[in-house]
C-alpha positions in Angstrom: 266.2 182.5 271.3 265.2 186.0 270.7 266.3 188.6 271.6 264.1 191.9 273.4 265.1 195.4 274.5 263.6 196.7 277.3 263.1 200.8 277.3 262.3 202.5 280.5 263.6 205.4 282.8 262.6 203.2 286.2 264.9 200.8 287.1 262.4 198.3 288.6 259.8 198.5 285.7 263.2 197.4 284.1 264.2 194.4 286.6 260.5 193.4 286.5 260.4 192.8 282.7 263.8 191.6 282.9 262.9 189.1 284.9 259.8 188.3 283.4 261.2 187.9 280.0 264.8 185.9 281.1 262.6 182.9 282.5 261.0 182.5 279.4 264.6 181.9 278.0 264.8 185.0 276.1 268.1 187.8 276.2 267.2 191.1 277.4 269.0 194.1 277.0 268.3 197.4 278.5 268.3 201.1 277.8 267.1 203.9 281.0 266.7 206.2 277.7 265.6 207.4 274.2 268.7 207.8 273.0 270.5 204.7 274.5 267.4 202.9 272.8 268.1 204.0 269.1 272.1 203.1 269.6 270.9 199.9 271.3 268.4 199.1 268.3 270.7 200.3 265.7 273.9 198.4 267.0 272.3 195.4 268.5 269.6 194.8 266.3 266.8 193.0 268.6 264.0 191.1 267.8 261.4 193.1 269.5 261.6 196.8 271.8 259.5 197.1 274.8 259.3 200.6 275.0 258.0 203.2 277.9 255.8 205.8 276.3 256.7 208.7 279.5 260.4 209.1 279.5 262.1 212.2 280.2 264.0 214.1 276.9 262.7 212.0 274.7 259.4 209.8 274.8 258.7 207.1 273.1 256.5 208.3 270.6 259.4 210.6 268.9 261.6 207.0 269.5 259.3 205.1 267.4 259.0 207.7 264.9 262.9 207.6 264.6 262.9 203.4 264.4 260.6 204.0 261.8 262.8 206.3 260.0 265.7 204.3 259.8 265.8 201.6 257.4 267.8 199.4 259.6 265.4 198.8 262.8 262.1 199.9 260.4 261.3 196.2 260.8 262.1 195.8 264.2 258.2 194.9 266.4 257.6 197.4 269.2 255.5 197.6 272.0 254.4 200.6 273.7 253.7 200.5 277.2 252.1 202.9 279.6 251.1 203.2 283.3 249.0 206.6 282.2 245.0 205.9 282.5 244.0 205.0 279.2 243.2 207.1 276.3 242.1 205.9 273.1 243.9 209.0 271.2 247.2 208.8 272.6 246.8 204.6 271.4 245.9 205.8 268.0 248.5 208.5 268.0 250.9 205.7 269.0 249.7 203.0 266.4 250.3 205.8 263.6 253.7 206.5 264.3 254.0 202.9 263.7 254.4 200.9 267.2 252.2 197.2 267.0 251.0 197.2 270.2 249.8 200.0 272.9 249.1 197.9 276.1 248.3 199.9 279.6 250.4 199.1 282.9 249.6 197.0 285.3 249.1 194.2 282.4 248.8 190.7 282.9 252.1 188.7 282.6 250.4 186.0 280.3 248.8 188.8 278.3 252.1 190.2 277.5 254.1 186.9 277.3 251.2 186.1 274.1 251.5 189.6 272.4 255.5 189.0 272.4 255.3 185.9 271.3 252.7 186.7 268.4 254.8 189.4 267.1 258.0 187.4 267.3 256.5 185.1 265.3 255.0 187.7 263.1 258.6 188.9 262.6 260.4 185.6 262.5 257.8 184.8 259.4 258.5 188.3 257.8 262.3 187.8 257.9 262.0 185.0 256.2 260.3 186.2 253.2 262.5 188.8 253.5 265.2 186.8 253.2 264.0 184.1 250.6 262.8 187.3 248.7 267.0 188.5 249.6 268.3 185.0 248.3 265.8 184.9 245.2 266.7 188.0 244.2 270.4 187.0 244.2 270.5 184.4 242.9 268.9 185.9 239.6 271.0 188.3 239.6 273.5 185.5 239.7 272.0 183.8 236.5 271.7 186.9 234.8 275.0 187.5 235.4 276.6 184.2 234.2 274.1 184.3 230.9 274.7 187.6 229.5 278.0 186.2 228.2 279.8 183.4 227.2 282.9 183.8 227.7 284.5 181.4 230.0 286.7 183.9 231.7 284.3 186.7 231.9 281.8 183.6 233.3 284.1 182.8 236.1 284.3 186.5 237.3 281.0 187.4 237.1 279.7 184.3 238.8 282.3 184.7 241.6 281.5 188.2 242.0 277.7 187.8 242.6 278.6 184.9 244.5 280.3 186.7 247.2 278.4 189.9 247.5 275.1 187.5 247.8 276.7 185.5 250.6 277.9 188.2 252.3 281.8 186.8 252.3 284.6 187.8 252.2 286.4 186.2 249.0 285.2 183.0 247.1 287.0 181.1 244.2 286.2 178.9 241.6 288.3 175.8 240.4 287.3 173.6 237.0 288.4 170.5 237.6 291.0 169.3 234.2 292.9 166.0 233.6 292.9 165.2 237.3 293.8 168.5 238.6 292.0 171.6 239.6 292.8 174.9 237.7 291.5 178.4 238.9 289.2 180.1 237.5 288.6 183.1 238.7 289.3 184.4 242.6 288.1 187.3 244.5 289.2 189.1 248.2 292.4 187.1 248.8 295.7 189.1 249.5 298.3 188.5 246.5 300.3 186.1 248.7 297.0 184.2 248.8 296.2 184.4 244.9 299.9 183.7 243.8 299.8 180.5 246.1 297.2 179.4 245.0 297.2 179.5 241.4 300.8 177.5 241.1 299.5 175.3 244.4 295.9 174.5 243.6 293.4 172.6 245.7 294.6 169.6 243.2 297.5 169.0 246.0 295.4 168.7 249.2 292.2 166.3 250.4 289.5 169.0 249.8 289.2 168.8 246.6 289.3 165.2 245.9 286.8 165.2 249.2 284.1 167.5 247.1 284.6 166.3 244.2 284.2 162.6 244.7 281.5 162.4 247.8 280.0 165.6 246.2 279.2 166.7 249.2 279.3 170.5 250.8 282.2 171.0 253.2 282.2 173.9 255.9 284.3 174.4 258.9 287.1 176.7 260.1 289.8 177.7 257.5 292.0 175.5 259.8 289.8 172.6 259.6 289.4 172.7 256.1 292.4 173.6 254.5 294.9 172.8 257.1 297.4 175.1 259.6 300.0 175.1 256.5 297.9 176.6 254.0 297.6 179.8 254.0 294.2 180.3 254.0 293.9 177.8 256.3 296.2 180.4 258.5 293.3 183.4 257.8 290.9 182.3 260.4 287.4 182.4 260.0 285.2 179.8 258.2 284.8 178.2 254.8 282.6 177.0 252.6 283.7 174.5 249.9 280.7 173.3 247.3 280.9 171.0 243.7 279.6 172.4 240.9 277.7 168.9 239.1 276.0 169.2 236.0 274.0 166.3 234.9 276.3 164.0 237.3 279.2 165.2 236.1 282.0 166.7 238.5 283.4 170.0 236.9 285.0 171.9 239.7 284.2 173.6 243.2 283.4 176.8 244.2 284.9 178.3 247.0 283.4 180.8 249.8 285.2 182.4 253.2 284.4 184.6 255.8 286.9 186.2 258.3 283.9 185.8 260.8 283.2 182.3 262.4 279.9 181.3 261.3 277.3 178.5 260.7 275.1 178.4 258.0 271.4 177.0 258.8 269.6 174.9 256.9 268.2 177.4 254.6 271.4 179.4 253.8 272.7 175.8 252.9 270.0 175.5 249.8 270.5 179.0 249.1 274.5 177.8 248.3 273.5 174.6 246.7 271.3 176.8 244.6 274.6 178.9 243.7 276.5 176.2 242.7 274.1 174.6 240.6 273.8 178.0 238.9 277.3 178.1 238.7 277.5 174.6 237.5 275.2 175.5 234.5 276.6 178.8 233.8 280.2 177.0 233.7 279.1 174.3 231.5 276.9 176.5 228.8 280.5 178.6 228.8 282.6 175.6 228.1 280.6 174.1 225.9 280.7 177.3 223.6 284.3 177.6 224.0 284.5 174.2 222.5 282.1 174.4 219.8 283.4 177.8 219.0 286.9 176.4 218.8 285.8 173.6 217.0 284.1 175.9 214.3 287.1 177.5 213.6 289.3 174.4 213.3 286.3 173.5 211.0 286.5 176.5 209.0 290.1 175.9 208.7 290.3 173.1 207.3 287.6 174.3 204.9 289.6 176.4 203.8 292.5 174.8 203.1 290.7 172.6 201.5 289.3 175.0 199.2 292.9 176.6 198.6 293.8 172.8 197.6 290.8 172.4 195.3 291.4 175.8 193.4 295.1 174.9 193.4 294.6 171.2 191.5 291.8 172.5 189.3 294.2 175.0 187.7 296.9 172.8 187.5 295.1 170.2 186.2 293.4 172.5 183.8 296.6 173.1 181.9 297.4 169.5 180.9 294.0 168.8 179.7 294.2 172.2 177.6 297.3 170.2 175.9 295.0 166.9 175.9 292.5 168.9 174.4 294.7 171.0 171.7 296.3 167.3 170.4 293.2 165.6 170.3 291.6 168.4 168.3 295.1 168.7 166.1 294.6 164.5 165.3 291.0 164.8 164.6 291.5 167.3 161.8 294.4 165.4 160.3 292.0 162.2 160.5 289.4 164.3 158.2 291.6 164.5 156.0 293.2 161.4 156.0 291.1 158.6 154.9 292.9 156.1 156.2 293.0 157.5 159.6 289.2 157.5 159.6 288.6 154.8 162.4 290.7 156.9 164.8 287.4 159.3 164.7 285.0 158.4 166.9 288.2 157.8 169.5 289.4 161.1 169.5 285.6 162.5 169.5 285.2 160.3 173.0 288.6 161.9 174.1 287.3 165.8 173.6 283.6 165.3 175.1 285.8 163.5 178.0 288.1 166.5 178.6 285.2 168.8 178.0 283.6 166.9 180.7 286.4 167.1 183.3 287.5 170.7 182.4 283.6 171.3 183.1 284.0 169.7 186.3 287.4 171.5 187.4 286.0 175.3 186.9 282.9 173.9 189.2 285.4 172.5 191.7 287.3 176.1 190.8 284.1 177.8 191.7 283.2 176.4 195.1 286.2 177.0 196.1 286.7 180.5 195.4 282.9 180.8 197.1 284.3 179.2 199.6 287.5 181.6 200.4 285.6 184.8 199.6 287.1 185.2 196.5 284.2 184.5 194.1 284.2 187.1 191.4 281.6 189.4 189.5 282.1 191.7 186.7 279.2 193.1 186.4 277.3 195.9 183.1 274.0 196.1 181.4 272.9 192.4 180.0 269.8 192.2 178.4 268.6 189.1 180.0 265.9 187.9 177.1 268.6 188.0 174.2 271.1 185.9 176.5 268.5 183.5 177.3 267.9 183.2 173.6 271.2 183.0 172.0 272.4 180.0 175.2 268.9 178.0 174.1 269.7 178.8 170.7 273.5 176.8 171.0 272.1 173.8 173.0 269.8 173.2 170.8 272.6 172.4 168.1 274.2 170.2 170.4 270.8 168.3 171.9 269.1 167.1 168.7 267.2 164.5 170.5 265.3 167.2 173.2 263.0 170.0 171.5 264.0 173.5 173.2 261.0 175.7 173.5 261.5 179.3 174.1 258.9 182.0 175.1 259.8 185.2 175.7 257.1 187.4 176.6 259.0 190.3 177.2 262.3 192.2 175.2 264.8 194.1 176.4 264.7 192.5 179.9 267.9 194.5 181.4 269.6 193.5 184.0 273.0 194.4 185.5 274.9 191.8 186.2 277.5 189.6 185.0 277.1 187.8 181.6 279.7 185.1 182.1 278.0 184.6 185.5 274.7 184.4 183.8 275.7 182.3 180.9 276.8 179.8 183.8 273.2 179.8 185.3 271.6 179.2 182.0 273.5 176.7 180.4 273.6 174.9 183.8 269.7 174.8 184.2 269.1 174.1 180.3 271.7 171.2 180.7 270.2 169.9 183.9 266.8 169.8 181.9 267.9 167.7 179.1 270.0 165.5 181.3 267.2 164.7 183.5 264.8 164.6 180.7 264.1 161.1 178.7 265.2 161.5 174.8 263.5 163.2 172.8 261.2 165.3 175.4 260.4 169.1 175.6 261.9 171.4 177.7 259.9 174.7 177.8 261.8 178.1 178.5 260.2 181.1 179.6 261.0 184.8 179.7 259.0 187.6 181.4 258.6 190.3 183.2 256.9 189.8 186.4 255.8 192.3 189.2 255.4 189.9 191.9 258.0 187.0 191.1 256.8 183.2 192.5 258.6 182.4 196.0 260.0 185.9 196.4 262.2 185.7 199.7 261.1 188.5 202.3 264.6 190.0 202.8 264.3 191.0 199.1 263.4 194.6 197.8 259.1 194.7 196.0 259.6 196.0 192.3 259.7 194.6 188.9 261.8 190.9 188.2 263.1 189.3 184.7 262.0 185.9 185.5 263.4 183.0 183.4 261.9 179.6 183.7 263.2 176.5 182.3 260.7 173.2 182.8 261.3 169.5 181.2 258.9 166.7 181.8 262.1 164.2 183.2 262.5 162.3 186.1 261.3 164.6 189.0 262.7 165.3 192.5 261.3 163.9 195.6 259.5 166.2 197.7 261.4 165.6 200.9 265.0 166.8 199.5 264.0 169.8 197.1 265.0 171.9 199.8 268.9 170.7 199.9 268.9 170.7 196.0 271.4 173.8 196.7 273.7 172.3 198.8 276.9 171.6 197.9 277.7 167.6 197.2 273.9 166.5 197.2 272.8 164.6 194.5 269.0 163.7 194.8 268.9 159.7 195.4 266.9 159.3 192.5 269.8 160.3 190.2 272.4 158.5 192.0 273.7 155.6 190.1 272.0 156.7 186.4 272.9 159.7 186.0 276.5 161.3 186.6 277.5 164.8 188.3 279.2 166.4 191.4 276.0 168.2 193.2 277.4 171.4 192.3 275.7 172.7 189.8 272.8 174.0 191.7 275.0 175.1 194.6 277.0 177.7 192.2 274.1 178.8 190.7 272.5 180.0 193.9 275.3 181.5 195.3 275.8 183.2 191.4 272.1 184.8 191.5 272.2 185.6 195.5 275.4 187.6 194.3 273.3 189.2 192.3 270.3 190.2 194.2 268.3 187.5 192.6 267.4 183.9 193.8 266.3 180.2 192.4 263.5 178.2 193.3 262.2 175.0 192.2 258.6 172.9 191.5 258.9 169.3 190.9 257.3 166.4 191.4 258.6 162.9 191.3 258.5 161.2 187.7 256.2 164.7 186.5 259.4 166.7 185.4 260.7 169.5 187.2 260.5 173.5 186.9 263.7 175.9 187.9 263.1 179.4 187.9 265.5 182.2 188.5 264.5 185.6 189.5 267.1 188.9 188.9 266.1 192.9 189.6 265.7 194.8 186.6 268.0 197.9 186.1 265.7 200.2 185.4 263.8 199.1 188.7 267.4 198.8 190.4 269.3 201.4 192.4 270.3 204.3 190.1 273.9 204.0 191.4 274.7 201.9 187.8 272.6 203.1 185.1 273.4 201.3 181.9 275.5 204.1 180.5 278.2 204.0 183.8 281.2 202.1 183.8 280.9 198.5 185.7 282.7 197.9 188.9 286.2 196.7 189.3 285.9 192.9 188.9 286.0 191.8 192.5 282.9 193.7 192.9 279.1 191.9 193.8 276.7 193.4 192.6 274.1 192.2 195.2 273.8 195.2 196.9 273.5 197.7 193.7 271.2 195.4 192.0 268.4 195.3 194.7 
């Protein structure tokens, strides 16, 4: 029931309303004065002041002007009241300072009794936004709280934290529930007896948390009741408040809230701590679920990389015994020449060096990716005039592919570039090959070099400014439209070359990663059965950075040249 002050300097005005207002079932107090008003308001807190306007020292004018003032009883309804005759400025006067009613003495019971009980419930509805307005604001604060990291740790205090201060307790915990038992998170406003206790004694070793956790239920009582006489917050006094945190019907812990104050939450502080916990709950989970991703990226990464230190390790090994495969087989073939009647071993020992050029080809791609994938990928970058390169690498396929026609173009010479010629002799030769070995015998592969202003496909994140473009087209087998795009992955083959024709899928990959190191890129046109069309893209140095003008000496050979090139 609420409770009403009752201000006046006569004692029977004051037994009168007391009276009146105490058989309607609500508490009264009383204060004779100003003064004892404003400590009675300020202390006490009521839900309504009856107030005398004529009172000796202070009148209640100056008192409502000082309620008003003072943020904790601005809200607080009051009623002047008057046995003067009445007078329509002294009303106004008293409506401006900010009392709600002005009512003359002698007044009708009834007619007061309704004016109380409208602005009670006036009040009662204000508090209540006031206090879902309180709760929402907290419990954003919560969320934002919990979401501006990810770290589990940081999470756990953070969420506690806000937790407490928006319930008003007095310390709070949170406990993740793992293999069975319940480990603490994160605790706040427990002595260190408390703390010590009960991080090597968790709530794993008594009913409560098994009780939460499986009936996911809230649990509130005394400490006593809830934790037991032995405990020793069960020893503190005062009440707690135990709640699961469940996400998507999954238990992952409790959350933990006390007060040295014996209280009992209504209905609606009971949602506002479900709404908590279910922030908590999500805020915990999003954490976790990071922390195990995160940790299994870097077991990930790991094991990439020692993967890639195994790959670069057996393609150099291996890379020695073909050299001696490769040196004897030559040694025997040049014997056989002149030997007539070792001619038949010919053709054998040819099949044995395109084999080991073949798997030495394969090894410094496997060499490649690897080092790519370790970080240790290196450039050795100068002045290459792009046009002449493209012309000499055509130039010694073409002795070695009599059955495909190489047609070269270029529009444009010198195209200077600065950038790695072994590099760039790897990107050639790799998309020439590629064109003849997805290219039926005997067809045209068409190679063009330009200049161009406003390359095709140009990525965004690259610098505007003039390009040596070189494209390379054959009329083969094509590439289906809906995998062009992982062309540059490592390990993909398009499925349309599986099974006919052989290779690694790694071609591509090393080619992009060669020409991104370079501040150039790759893109591709094809269409399935028309034949395909790869065209790489570089900066040309005299549209470059002046930092490595053709005359200055090239960077140490771990250098990449993507940055100086754009």
């Amino acid at each position: 029931m609420a409770t009403i002050l009752i201000v006046d300097d006569q004692p029977d005005n004051l037994y009168v309303l007391e009276r009146l207002l105490k058989g309607k079932g609500y508490q009264v107090l009383q204060a004779e004065n100003g003064l004892a008003a404003l400590d009675a308001a300020t202390t006490r807190q009521p839900d309504l002041i009856l107030l005398d306007v004529m009172m000796p020292e202070m009148d209640g004018f100056e008192v409502v002007q000082r309620l008003r003032d003072d943020a904790t009883t601005r809200t607080i309804p009051v009623v002047l009241l008057t046995a003067n005759a009445p007078d329509e400025r002294l009303k106004i006067q008293g409506l401006k300072l900010g009392a709600d009613e002005y009512l003359t003495q002698p007044i009708n019971n009834n007619e007061l009794l309704a004016r109380v009980q409208a602005l009670l419930r006036t009040k009662q509805t204000q508090d209540e936004l006031q206090s879902r307005n309180t709760q929402l604001t907290a419990l954003l604060d919560i969320v934002q709280a919990s979401t501006s990291t990810l770290n589990l740790d940081e999470v756990g205090r953070r969420l506690i934290d806000r937790a407490v201060s928006a319930t008003h307790s007095d310390g709070g915990g949170i406990w993740l529930q793992q293999d069975e038992k319940l480990i603490c998170l994160a605790q706040q406003g427990y002595s260190a007896e408390v703390i010590a206790a009960w991080e090597t004694n968790v709530v794993a070793d008594s009913p409560i948390g098994i009780r939460v956790l499986q009936c996911r239920k809230l649990l509130v009582g005394s400490t006593a009741e809830v934790f037991g006489d032995h405990n020793l917050l069960g020893q503190a006094g005062g009440t707690a408040i135990v709640l699961p945190l469940v996400h998507r019907d999954a238990s992952l812990g409790l959350l933990h809230l006390g007060t040295r104050q014996t209280r009992t939450p209504r209905d609606e502080d009971l949602a506002f701590l479900h709404a908590i916990a279910n922030a908590a709950a999500v805020a915990v989970q999003n954490a976790r679920l990071f922390e195990e991703s995160n940790q299994q990226r870097q077991d990930l990464e790991r094991v990439d990389h020692e993967r890639d230190e195994f790959i670069s390790i057996i393609s150099h090994e291996l890379k020695n015994p073909l050299a001696s495969i490769k040196g004897y087989a030559g040694l025997l073939q040049r014997r056989a020449r002149k030997d007539t009647t070792l001619q038949t071993s010919l053709k054998g020992l040819d099949v044995i060096e395109q084999q080991v050029n073949r798997m030495t080809t394969l090894l410094d791609q496997l060499r490649d990716v690897s080092q790519i994938g370790m970080d240790r990928f290196m450039i050795e970058a100068g002045p290459v005039d792009l046009a002449h390169l493209t012309q000499r690498i055509a130039f010694e396929m073409q002795t070695t592919s009599a059955s495909h026609q190489l047609q070269i173009d270029v529009h444009d010479e010198p195209l200077m570039i600065y950038a790695d010629e072994f590099r760039m002799t790897q990107v050639l030769s790799n998309l020439i090959n590629n064109a003849i070995k997805y290219s039926p015998s005997g067809g045209s592969i068409e190679i063009v070099v330009r200049r161009e202003a406003t390359p095709p496909q140009r990525p965004q994140e690259l610098p505007l400014g003039a390009y040596a473009v070189v494209t390379v087209r054959d009329y083969g087998i094509g590439i289906p439209s809906d995998v062009q795009e992982r062309l540059f992955h490592r390990f993909f083959r398009a499925p349309n070359t599986q099974g006919r024709i052989s290779g690694m899928g790694l071609g591509l990959y090393i080619t992009r990663e060669i020409l991104q190191r370079h501040g150039g890129y790759i893109w591709v046109e094809s269409e399935e059965g028309e034949g395909s069309l790869f065209g790489v893209a570089l900066p040309l140095l005299n549209e470059a950075s002046e930092e490595h003008p053709a005359t200055e000496t090239p960077p140490s050979a771990s250098a990449s040249v993507a940055g100086t090139a754009a």
